[in-house]
N, C-alpha and C positions, 0 to 999 in steps of 0.2 A: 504494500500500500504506500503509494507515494506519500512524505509527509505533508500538513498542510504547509503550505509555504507564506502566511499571517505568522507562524509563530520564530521567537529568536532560533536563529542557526544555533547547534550544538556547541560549538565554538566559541559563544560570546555568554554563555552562561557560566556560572561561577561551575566551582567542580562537585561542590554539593547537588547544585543542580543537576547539572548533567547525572550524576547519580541515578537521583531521585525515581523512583518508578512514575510511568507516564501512563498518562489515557490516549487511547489516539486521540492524533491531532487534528483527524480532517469528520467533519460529518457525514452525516448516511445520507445527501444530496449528491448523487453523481451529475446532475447540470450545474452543481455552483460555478462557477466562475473567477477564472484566474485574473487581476489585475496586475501585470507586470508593471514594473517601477522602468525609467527611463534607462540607458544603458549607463557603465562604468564602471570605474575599479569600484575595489570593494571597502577602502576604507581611506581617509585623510592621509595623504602623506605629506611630509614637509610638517612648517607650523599648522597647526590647529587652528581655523578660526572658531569664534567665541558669539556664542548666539545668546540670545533672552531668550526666555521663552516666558510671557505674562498670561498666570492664569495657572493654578495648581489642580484642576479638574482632567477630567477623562482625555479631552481634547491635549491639555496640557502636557499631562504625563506621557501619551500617547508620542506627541513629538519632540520632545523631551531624550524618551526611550529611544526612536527613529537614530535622530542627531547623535546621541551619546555612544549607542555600538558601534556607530561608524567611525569613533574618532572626533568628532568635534566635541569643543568646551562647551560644556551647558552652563547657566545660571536661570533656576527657575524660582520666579516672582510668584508668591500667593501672599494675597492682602490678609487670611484668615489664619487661623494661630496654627491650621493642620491642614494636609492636602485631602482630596476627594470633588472638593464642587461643590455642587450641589447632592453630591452624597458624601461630603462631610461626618464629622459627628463633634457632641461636645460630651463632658462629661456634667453631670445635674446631681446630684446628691438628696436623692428618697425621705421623708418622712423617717422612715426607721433609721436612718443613721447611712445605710448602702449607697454607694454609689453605681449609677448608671450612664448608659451613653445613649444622647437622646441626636436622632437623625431625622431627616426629612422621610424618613418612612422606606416602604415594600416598594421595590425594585424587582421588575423580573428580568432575569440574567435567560433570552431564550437561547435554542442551540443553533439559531440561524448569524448570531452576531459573534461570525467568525474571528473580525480583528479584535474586536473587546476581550476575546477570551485568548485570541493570541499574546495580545497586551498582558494579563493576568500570569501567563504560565511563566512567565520570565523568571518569576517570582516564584512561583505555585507551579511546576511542570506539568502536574497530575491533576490539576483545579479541584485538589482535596477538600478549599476552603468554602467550595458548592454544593449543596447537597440540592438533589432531586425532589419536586413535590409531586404528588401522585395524579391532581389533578385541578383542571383552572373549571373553577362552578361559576355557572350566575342565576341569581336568582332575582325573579321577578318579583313586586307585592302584591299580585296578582295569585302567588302560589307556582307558577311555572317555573320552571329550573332547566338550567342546561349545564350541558356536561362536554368535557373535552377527552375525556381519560379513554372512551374508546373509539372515539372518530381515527377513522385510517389517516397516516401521514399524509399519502403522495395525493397530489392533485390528478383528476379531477375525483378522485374516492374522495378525496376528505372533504369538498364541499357537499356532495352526494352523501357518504355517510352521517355527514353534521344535520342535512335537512330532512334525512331520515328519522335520525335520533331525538330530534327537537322535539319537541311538544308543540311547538310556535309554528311551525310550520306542518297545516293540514292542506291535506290536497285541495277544499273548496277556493281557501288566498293561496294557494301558490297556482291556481287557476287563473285569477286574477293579476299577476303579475306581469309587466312586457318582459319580456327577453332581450327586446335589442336595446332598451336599454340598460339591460346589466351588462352586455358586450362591453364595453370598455375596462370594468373587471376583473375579465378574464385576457383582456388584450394589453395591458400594463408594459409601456416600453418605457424607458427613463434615457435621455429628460423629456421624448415629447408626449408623456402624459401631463405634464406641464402645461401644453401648448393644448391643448385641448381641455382639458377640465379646471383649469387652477382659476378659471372665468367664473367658475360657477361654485357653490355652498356643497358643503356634505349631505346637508340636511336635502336638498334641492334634488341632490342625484337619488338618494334614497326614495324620494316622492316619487319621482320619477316610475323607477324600476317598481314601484308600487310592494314592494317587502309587508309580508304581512306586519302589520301593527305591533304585535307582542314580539317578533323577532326584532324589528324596527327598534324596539328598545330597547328589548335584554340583550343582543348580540350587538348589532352594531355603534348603536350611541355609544355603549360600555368602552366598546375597543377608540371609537372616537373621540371620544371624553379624556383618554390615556394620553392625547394633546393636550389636557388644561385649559380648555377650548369647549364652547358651547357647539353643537354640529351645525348652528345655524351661521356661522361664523368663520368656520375652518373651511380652507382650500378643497374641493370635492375630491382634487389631485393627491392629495398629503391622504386622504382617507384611503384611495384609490392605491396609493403605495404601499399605506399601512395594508392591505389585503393580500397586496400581493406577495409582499415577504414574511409573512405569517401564518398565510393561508392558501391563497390560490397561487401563489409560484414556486412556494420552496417546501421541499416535502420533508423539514427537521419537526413541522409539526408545531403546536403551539403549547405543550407542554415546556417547561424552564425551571431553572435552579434557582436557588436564594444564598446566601453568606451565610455559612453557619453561625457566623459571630458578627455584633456590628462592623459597619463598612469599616473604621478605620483599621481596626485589630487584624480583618480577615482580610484586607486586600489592599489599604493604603500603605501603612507602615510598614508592611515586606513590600512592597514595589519602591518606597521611597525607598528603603535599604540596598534592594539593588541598582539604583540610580545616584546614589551615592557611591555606591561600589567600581560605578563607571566613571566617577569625577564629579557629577553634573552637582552643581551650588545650591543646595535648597534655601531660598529666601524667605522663608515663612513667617505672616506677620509683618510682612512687606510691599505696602500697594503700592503700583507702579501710574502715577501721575498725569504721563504725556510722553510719546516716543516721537522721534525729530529724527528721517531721514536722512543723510547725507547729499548731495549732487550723484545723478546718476548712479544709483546704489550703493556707493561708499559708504555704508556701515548705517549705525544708526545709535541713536542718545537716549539714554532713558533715564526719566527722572521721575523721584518721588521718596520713600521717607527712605529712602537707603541713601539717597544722595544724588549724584548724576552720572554715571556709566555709560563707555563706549562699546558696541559689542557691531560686530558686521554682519548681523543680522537679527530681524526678532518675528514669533509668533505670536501674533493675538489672541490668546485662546481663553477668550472672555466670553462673559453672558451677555445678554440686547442691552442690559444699562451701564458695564462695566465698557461695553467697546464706545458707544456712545460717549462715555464720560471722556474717555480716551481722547478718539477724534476732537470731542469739541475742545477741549484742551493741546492739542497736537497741531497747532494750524498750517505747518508743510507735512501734514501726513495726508497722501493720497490728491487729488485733483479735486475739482469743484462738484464734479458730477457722482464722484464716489462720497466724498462727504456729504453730501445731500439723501444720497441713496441711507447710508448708514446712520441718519440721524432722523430718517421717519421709517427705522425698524421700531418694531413695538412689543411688546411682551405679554402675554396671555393672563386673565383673571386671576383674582386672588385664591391661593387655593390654602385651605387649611389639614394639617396632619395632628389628628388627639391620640394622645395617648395616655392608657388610661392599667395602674396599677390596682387588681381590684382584688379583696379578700377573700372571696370562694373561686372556684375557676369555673370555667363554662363548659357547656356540657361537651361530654368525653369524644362525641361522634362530630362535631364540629370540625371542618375543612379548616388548613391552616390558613388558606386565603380563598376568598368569598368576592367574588364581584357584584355589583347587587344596582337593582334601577327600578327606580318607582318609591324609594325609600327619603322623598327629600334631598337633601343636597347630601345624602349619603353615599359614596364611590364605590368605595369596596371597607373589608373589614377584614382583616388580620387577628391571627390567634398566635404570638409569638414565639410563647416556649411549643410550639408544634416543632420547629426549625432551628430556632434563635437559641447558641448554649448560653448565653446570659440572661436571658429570659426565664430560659428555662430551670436554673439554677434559684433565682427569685423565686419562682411559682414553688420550686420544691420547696422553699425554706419559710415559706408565708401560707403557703396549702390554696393559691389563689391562680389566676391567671394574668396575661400581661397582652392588652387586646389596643390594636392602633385601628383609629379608623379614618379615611381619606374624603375630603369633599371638594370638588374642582368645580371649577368657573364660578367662583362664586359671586355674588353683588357685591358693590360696595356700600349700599344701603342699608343695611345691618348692623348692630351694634357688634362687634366680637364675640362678647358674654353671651349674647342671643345664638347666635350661630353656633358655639361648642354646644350650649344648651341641649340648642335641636339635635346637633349631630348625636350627642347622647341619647335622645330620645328616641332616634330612631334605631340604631345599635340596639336597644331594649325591645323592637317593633322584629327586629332580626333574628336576635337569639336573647327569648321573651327572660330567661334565666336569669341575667342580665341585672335584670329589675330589681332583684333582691340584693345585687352585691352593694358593698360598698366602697367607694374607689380610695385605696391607701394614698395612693398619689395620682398628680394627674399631671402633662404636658401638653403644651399644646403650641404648634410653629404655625407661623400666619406668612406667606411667600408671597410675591408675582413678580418672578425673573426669569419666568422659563417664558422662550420665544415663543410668540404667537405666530400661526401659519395661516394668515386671512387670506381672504378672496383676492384673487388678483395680486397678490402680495408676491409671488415666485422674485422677479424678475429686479428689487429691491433690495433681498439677500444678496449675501457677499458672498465672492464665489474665495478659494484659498488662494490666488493671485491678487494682488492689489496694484495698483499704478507703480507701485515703488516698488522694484527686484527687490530689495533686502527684507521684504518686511509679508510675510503671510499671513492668513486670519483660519483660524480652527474653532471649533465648535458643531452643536446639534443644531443652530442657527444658519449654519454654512451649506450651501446647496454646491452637488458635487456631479452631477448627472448618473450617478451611481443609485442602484434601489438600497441606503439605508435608510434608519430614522432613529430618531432618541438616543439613548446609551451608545448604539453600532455607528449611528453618524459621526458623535463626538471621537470615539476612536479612530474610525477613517480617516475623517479630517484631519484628525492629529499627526498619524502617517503621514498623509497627502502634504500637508503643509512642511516637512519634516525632507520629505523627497524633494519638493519645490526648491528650495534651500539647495540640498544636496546635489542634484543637476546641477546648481550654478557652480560647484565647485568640481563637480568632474566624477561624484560617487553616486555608485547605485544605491538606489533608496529602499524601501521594503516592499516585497509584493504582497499585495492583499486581496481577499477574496471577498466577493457577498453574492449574495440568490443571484439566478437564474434573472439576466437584464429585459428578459419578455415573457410574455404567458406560454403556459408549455406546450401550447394544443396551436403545431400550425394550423387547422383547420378552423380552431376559432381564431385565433389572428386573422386570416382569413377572408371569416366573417364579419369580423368585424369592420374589417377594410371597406369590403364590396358595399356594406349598408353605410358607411360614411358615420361610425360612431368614432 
């Protein structure tokens, strides 16, 4: 079996690693797709140059990692006290005395987001630090539920198998549905699914294709919403991607892992270890102010509370208000029409994560993670010691459980206090059990920094090329003509940006892979041509 070529060559890992017993490295997609990096040697010879890299997130560490195996000097910038992003953690100290590590919540690590988990083994070879959940549920308030644990992987079984299996879907409305236009669905080319749909709402194309009602909800708004994004509001394209690499193009399936232990313990702090291992400068606790290009890519200036540093090259690998702050502070970064562009990017609704330490636990048959709609502004709901050994550790020592629940797009018309309220109340609507605990402690993070993907919006993102040679931008904000999204974008990017660099100086970059770049059925591609969807 060829290995996957996302993860680090044997060569550039420490000798522990190399050790280490491994999982394979490629998934059970045989159309995945190979993206070769641009040609060259294989690592920096002569001096070294010295790059920034601002932004200690996925994106970040990603070309970070890229830059660092090959030889170049890293220094990477994070304004927050620990690296991860937006999967950060802090530590919060419990009512009873314990301490805990409170994160922006449930991540699902799927087996399609090849580079993410290439990133990871660097650290982890065997991604010992994942453990498998048995199965992704949703449930309706309606009562209807769905299931993924036995929908076949490959396409087109797994759409077939899922509208078998559903409840939501009776032959009377799926009678009533058009076909041609769910064609584009199944015809997903990247980027001109772009060019076609990114005109029109999520919400709009679902109308459209006439989706029964109760699927309409439980299945797709659920996977919708996993934008932080109302459907009436996000790109029908961004939805139409999310499909395809989840469901209708990549046959890993939509089952996924989680961190056995929070983000930082189980996958920040051995990656920064072995990135320290490689030289690269962890600046943590260090926000980086304004970057100032050179004349025709001769290096670039960064400044902010560390001081001001020369380095000949930097990556952006910020969120929608950290690049914005940047730019608008940077005024030789980029031309007029990219500065424009980058300063009416926008960022998606408020979204809240509770979490809640409660004294009995809930009941024993309880899914560790639940997606749920119809429940109020309730997302999903998490059971943590199901997975989580810090959680799970607490639950044994207090006889209780450790339960996070999610509510996205939310109004800004709400008091805060009113919102946790409800979200509890509805948690209680969920798993009725609930009702009688009483919560030892309780947290709760209030966000809006994850990019929004609006209508029309494609063409406004920054691609990882900027006006300026020296200077790339990385992130899940970053449009790449590539089928990622979310966590897998962030890592691509970070590659991507990482090899940008790296052609300027003569080395090959990393090759990485993602799903199948079209729907798998020439026959509906096809079809879908001839009808003009």
């Amino acid at each position: 079996m060829t290995p996957l070529p996302s993860e680090a060559d044997p060569a550039a890992l420490p000798a522990a690693a190399r050790r280490a017993p491994t999982a394979p490295r490629r998934g059970r997609d045989r159309r995945a797709r190979v993206v070769p990096p641009p040609p060259g040697r294989a690592r920096i010879t002569g001096e070294a140059p010295h790059a920034a890299v601002i932004g200690g997130g996925i994106a970040g560490l990603a070309a970070a990692t890229g830059l660092a195996e090959r030889g170049v000097r890293v220094t990477l910038y994070e304004r927050e006290p620990g690296l991860g992003g937006r999967l950060a953690g802090r530590t919060v100290r419990l009512a009873d005395g314990s301490a805990a590590t409170m994160t922006r919540g449930f991540h699902a690590f799927f087996r399609q987001y090849y580079n993410l988990r290439g990133l990871l083994r660097r650290a982890d070879p065997a991604l010992a630090a994942l453990t498998g959940l048995p199965d992704y549920p949703l449930r309706h308030s309606s009562g209807l539920q769905d299931s993924f644990a036995h929908v076949p992987r490959t396409p087109p079984w797994s759409a077939l198998g899922f509208a078998a299996l559903s409840p939501t879907f009776t032959l009377r409305e799926m009678a009533r549905m058009n076909p041609r236009a769910a064609l584009p669905l199944l015809d997903v080319r990247t980027p001109d699914v772009y060019e076609r749909l990114d005109g029109v709402s999520a919400r709009r194309l679902l109308d459209r294709i006439r989706f029964p009602e109760a699927a309409h909800h439980l299945a797709f708004e659920v996977f919708s919403r996993s934008f932080f994004a109302d459907p009436a509001e996000l790109s029908a394209a961004e939805m139409a991607l999310m499909f395809h690499i989840y469901f209708l193009g990549s046959s890993e399936g939509l089952l996924f892992d989680v961190p056995g232990e929070p983000f930082p313990q189980a996958l920040w702090e051995p990656l920064g270890r072995y990135l320290t291992g490689h030289g690269v400068a962890l600046r943590t606790g260090c926000a980086v102010e304004s970057v100032e290009p050179g004349p025709r890519g001769a290096g670039v200036t960064v400044r902010g509370g560390h001081g001001t540093a020369r380095h000949d090259a930097a990556v952006l690998a910020l969120d929608v208000t950290g690049l914005r702050r940047v730019v608008a502070a940077s005024p030789g970064l980029g031309d007029q029409e990219w500065r424009e562009r980058m300063l009416r990017l926008r960022t998606a609704p408020p979204f809240l994560v509770s979490r809640l330490w409660l004294d009995r636990p809930v009941a024993p048959d309880r899914p560790g993670f639940l997606g749920t709609s119809g429940f109020g502004p309730l997302d999903n709901v998490s059971v943590l010691e199901r997975w989580e050994g810090e959680a799970a550790r607490w639950a044994s020592r207090n006889g209780g459980s450790v339960v996070e629940l999610h509510a996205y797009a939310l109004g800004t018309d709400t008091a805060r206090q009113a919102q946790q309220d409800r979200l509890i109340g509805q948690l209680q609507r969920v798993y009725p059990e609930t009702g009688e605990a009483k919560a030892l402690d309780a947290q709760h993070e209030w966000h809006a920094d994850c990019p929004l993907f609006p209508v029309g919006g494609y063409h406004d993102r920054p691609t990882v090329r900027t006006p300026d040679p020296a200077v790339t931008v990385a992130g899940d904000l970053v449009r790449t003509g590539l089928p990622v999204a979310l966590m897998e974008r962030a890592a691509t990017t970070g590659f991507l940006a990482a090899n940008t660099l790296l052609e300027r100086w003569g080395v090959r970059g990393q090759t990485l892979w993602t799903v199948p770049d079209r729907g798998r059925s020439a026959v509906l591609r096809g079809l879908a041509r001839l009808l003009g969807t």
